[in-house]
C-alpha positions in Angstrom: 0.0 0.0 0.0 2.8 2.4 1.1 3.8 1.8 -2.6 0.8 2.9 -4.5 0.2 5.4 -1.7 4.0 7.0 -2.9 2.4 6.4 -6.9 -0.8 8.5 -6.1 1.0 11.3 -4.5 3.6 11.3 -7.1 0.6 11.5 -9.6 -0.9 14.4 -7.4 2.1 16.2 -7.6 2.5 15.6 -11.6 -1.0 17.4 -11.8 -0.6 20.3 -9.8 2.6 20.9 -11.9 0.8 20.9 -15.0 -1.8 23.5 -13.3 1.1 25.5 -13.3 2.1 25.4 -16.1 -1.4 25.5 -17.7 -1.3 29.0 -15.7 2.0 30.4 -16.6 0.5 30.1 -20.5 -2.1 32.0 -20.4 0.2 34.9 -18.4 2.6 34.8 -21.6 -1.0 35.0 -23.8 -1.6 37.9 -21.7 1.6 39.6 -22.6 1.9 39.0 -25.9 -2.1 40.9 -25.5 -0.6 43.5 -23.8 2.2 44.2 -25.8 0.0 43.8 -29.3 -1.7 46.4 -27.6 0.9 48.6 -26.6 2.4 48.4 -30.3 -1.2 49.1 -31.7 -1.3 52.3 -29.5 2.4 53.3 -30.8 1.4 52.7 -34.3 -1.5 55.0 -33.5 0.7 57.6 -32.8 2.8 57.3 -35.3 0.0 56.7 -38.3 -1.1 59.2 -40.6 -3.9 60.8 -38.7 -2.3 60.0 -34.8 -1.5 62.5 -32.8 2.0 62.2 -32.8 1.6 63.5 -36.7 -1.1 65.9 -35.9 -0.3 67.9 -33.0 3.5 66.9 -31.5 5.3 67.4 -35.0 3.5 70.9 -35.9 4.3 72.1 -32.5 7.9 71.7 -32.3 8.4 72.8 -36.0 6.5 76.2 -34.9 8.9 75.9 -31.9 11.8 75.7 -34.3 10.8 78.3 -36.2 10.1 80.5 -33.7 13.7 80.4 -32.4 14.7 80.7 -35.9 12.9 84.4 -36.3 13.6 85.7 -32.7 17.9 84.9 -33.3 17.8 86.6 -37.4 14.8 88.4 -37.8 12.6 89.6 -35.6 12.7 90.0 -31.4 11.0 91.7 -29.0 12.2 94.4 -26.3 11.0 96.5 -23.2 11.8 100.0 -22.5 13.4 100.1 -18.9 14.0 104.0 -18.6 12.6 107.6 -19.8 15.3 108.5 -22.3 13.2 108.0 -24.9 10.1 110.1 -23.7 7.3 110.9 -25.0 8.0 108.2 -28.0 8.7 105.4 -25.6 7.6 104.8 -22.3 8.7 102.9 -19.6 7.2 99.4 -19.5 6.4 100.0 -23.4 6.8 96.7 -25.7 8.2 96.7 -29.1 9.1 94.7 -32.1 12.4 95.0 -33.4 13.9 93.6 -37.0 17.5 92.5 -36.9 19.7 94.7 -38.9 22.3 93.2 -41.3 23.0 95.9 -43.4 23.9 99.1 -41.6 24.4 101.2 -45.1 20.2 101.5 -45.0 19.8 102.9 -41.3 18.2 106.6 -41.9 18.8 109.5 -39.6 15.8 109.5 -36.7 15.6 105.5 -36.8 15.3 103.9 -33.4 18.0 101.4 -33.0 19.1 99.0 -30.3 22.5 98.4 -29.9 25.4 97.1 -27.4 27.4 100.1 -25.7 31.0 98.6 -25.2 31.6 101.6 -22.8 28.9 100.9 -20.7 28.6 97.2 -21.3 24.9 97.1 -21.6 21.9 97.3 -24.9 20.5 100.5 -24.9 17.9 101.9 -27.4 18.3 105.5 -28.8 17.7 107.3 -32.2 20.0 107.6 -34.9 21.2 111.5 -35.3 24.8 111.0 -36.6 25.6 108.9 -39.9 28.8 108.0 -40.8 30.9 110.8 -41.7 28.3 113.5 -40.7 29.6 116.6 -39.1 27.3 117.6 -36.1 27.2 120.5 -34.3 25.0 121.0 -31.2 24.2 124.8 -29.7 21.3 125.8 -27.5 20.1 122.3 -27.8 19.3 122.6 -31.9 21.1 119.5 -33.9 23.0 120.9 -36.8 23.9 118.1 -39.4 26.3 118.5 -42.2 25.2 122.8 -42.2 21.5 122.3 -41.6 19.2 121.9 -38.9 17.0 119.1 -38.4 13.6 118.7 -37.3 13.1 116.7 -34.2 9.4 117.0 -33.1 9.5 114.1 -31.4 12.3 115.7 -28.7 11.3 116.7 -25.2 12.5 118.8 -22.7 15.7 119.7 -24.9 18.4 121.2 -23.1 21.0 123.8 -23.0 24.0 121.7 -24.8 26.7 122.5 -27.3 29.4 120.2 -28.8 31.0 119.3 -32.4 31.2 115.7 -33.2 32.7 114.4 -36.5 31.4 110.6 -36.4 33.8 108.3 -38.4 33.7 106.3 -40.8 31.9 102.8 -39.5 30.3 104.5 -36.7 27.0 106.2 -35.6 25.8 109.1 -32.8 23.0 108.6 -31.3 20.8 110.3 -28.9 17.7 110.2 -26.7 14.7 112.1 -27.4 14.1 113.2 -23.7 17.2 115.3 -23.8 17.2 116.2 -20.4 16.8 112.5 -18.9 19.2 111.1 -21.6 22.3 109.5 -20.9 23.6 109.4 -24.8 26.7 110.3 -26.9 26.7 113.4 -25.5 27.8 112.1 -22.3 29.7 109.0 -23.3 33.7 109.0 -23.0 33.0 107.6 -26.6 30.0 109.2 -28.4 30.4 107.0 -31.0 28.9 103.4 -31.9 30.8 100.8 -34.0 28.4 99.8 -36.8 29.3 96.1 -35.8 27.7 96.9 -32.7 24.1 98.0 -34.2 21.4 95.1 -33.1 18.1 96.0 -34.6 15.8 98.6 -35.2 12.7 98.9 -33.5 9.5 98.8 -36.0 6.1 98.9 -33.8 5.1 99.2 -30.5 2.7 96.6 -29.4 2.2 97.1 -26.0 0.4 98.5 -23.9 -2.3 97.8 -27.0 -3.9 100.7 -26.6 -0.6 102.6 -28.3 -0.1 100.0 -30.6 1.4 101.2 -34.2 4.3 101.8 -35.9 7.1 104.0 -34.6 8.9 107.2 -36.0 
């Protein structure tokens, strides 16, 4: 008896390993369900109308492009300070266009560039071209003989000087003449042309004064 007692419990082992193995297939069916279904929702992504195609590509190529404009075409500044009164405010937004070409900036542009003397951007307007010869008496600009018309100025000042800008350079100056810190002031009242950023095309903030500047 002991002997068919050791059969039947070797036989009651052999079944309750091939419950387990019975179990451990359908686990493995279960993956291989899982994972079909993982790779279906991947392929959805990925498929013509998914929206991986739809919505993740468009926004990083608008991304792309967007860093594209802001480092060769087009940025945006704020004014920090009133040297530019009345035409630009403190806290005023604007839209600037990178300049590349220096030869086409006009006397009474707006420009942004880098001050190596004071080792900051500032934003003035343009008064001195290369080779101009300015003079500067009782607060009216003289430019190569004549004197120019600068409506937008306020609060002009008592100030003289003679500046012959050079060749490659530029002289520029704030149009709140008395709360200016320009060429007139600087150790070096002139700016290397390699040193002009941008020149500022419209204010767009605050929206109420948006429009294009002068």
């Amino acid at each position: 008896m002991r002997e068919n007692d050791d059969i039947m419990e070797s036989k009651d082992v052999d079944s309750n390993r091939l419950e387990t193995t019975g179990s451990a297939g359908e686990i493995d069916s279960q993956k291989k369900e899982e994972t079909a279904s993982k790779k279906g929702f991947i392929g959805a992504f990925l498929s013509k109308g998914g929206f991986f195609r739809e919505w993740i590509i468009p926004i990083m190529a608008a991304i792309g492009i967007a860093i594209l404009i802001n480092k060769f075409l087009v940025y945006n500044v704020y004014i920090p300070s009133e040297s530019m009164v009345p035409t630009l405010n403190v806290g005023d937004k604007l839209m600037v266009t990178r300049i590349y070409d220096t030869s086409k900036i006009n006397r009474g542009d707006i420009i942004v560039f880098y001050s190596d003397e004071l080792g900051e951007t500032l934003i003035k307007r343009a008064i001195g071209l290369p080779g101009d010869h300015i003079v500067i008496h009782n607060g009216i600009v003289n430019v190569n003989g004549e004197d120019i018309k600068e409506e937008y100025v306020k609060n002009n000042e008592n100030f003289k000087g003679v500046y012959d800008v050079p060749k490659g350079k530029f002289f520029f100056l704030g149009d709140n003449r008395i709360n200016s810190y320009d060429a007139r002031k600087w150790i070096n009242p002139y700016i290397d042309a390699s040193d002009i950023q941008g020149k500022a095309r419209i204010k767009f903030y605050p929206f109420q004064d948006f429009g294009n500047l002068h």
